[in-house]
Short mmCIF file of the C-alpha atoms (twelve columns), coordinates in Angstrom:
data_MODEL
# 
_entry.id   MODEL 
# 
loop_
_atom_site.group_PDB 
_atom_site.id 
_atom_site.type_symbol 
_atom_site.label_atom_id 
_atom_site.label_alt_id 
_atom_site.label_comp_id 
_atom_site.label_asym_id 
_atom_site.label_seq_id 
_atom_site.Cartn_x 
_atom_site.Cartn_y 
_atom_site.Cartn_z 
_atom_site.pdbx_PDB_model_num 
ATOM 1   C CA . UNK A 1   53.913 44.328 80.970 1 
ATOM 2   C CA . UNK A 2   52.643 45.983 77.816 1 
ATOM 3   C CA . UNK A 3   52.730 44.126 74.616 1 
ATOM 4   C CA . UNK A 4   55.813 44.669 71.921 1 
ATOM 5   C CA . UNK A 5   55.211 47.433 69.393 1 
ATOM 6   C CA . UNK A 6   55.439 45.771 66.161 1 
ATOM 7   C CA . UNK A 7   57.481 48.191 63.531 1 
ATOM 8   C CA . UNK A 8   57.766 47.948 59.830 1 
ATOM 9   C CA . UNK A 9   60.851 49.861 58.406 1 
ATOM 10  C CA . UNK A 10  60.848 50.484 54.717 1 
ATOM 11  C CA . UNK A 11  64.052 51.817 52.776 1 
ATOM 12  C CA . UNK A 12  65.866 50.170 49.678 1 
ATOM 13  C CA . UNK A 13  68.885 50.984 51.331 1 
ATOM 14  C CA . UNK A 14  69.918 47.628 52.704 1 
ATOM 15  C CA . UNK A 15  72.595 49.491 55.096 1 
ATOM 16  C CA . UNK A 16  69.836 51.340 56.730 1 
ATOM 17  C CA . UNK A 17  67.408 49.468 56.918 1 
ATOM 18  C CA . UNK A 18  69.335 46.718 58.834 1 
ATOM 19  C CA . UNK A 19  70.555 49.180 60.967 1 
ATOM 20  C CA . UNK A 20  67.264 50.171 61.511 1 
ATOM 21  C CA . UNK A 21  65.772 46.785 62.451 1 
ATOM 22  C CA . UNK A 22  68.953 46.094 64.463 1 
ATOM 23  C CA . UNK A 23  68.517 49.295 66.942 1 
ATOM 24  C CA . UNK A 24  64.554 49.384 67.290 1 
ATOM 25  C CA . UNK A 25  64.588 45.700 68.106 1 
ATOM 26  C CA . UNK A 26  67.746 46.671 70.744 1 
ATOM 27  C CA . UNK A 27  65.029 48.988 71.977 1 
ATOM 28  C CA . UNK A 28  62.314 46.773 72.556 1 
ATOM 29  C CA . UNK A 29  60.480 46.730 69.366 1 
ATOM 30  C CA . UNK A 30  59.302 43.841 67.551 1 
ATOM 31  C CA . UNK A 31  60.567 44.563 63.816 1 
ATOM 32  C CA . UNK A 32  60.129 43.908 59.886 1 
ATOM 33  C CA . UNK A 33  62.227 45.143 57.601 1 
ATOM 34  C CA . UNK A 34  61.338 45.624 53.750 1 
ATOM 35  C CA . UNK A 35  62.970 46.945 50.938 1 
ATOM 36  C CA . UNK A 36  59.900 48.328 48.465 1 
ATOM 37  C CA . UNK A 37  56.069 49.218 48.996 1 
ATOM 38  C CA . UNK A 38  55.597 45.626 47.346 1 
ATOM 39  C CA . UNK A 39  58.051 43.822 49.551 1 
ATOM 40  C CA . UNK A 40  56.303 45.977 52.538 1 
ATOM 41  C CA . UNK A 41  52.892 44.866 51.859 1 
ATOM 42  C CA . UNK A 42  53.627 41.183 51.972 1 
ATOM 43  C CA . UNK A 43  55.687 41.324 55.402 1 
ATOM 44  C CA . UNK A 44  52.212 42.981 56.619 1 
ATOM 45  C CA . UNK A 45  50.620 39.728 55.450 1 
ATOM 46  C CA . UNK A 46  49.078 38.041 58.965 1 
ATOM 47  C CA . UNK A 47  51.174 40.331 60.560 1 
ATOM 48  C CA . UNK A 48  49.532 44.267 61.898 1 
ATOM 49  C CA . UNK A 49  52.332 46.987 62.149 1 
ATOM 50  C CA . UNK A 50  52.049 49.399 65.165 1 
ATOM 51  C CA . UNK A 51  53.961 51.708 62.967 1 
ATOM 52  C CA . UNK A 52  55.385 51.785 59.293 1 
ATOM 53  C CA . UNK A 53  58.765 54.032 59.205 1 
ATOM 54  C CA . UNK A 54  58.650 54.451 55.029 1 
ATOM 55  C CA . UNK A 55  61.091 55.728 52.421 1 
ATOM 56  C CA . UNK A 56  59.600 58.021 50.097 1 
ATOM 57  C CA . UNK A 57  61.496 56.891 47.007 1 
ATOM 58  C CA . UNK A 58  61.719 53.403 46.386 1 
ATOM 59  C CA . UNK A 59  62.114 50.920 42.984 1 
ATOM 60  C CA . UNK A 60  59.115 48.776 41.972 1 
ATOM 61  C CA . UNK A 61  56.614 50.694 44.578 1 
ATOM 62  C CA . UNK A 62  57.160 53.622 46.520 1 
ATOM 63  C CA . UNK A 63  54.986 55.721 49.210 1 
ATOM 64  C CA . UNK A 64  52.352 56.429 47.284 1 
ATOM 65  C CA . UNK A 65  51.635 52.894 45.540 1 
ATOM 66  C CA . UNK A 66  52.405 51.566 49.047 1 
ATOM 67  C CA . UNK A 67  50.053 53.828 51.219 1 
ATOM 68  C CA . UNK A 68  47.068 53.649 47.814 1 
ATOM 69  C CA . UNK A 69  47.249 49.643 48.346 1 
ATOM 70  C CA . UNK A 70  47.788 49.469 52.082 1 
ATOM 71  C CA . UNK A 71  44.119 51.849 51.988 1 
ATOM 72  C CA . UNK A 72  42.510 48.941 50.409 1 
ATOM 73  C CA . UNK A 73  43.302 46.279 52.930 1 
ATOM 74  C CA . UNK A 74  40.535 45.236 55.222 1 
ATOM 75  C CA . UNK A 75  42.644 46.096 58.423 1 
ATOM 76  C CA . UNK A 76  43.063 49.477 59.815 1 
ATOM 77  C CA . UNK A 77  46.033 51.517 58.307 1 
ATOM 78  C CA . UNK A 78  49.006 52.441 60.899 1 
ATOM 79  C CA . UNK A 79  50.702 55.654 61.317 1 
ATOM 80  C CA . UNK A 80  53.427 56.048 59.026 1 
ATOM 81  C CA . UNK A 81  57.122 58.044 60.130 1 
ATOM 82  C CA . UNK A 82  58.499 58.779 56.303 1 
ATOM 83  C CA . UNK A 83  62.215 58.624 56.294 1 
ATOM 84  C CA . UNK A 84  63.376 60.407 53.510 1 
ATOM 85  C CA . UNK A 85  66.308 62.742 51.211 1 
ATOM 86  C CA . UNK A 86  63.694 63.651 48.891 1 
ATOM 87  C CA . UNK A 87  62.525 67.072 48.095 1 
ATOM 88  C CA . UNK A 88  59.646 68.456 48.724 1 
ATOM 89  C CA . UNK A 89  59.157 65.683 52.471 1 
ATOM 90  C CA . UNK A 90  56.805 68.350 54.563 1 
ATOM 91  C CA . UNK A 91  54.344 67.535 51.165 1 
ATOM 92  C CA . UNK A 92  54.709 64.001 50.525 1 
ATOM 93  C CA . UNK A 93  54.280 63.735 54.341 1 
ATOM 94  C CA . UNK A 94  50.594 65.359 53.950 1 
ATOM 95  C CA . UNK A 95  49.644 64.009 51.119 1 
ATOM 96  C CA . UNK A 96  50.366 60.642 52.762 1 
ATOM 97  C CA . UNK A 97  49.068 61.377 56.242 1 
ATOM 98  C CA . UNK A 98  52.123 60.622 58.286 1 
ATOM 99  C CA . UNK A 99  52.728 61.370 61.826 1 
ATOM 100 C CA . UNK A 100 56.381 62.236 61.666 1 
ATOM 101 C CA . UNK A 101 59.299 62.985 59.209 1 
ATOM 102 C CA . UNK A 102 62.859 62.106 59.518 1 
ATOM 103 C CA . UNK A 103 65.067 64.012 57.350 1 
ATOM 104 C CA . UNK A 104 68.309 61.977 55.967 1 
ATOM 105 C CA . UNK A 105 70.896 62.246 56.645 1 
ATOM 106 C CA . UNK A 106 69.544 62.222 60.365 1 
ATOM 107 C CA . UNK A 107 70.883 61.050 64.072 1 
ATOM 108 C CA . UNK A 108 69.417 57.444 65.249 1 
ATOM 109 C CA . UNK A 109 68.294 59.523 68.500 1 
ATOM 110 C CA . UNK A 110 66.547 61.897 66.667 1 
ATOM 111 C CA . UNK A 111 64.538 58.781 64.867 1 
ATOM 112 C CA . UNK A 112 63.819 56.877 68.037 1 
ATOM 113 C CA . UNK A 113 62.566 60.208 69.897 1 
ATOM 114 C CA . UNK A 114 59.913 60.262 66.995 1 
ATOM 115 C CA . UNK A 115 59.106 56.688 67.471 1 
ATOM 116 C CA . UNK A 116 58.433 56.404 70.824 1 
ATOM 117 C CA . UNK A 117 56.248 59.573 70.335 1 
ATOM 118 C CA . UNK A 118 54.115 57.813 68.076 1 
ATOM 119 C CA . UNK A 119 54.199 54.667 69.595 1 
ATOM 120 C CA . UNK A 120 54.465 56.106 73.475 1 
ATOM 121 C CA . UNK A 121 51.492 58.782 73.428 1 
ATOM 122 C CA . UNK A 122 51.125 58.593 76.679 1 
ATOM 123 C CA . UNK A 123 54.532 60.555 77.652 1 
ATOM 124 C CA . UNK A 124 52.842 63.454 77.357 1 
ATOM 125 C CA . UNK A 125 53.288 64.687 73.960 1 
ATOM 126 C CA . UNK A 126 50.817 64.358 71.315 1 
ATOM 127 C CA . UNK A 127 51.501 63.381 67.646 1 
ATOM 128 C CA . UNK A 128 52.483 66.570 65.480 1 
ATOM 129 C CA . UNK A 129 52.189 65.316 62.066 1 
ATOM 130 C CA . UNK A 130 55.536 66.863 61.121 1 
# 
């Protein structure tokens, strides 16, 4: 048996992001939850994420301070889904180097699809970026 994915979801929503851990650990995954970049960054303490789903906008750090500090860890940087309302995602999501976007409002299907395409490369369909 392969070993659990380990997923880091990132929102200040608490609604969400409960919701969030709550169905990707009812699919298999191995989850974190976090509620800033600076909340985010200690869960990843002695812990390596498979995959970081992030909100773009966030209080005390968002995206950008996350993704800037989480470059100048030691460990290797995982993919990152952003999750996001805010304008202008298709950018952010470059700028950051993510492997996926979820637009919110979106459908919990739609989410896991991109998931297990990050996380599940091997189903035949390679990483988009978008």
């Amino acid at each position: 048996m392969p070993p659990v994915s380990r997923v880091l979801v990132v929102d200040d929503d608490e609604g969400l992001r409960e919701t969030l851990g709550e169905v990707l650990a009812d699919d298999g995954y191995e989850v974190r939850v976090a509620w800033n970049g600076r909340d985010a960054l200690e869960k990843l303490e002695g812990w390596d994420a498979d995959l970081v789903i992030l909100d773009v906008m966030m209080p005390v750090m968002d995206a950008f301070g996350f993704q800037s500090s989480l470059e100048e860890r030691s460990r290797p940087v995982p993919p990152l889904i952003l999750l996001s309302a805010a304008p202008g995602l298709l950018t952010a999501a470059s700028q950051l180097g993510a492997v996926g976007v979820v637009s919110k409002p979106f459908h919990l299907k739609d989410l896991l699809h991109e998931v297990d395409r990050v996380l599940q490369p091997s189903n035949g369909t390679a990483p988009t970026g978008a």
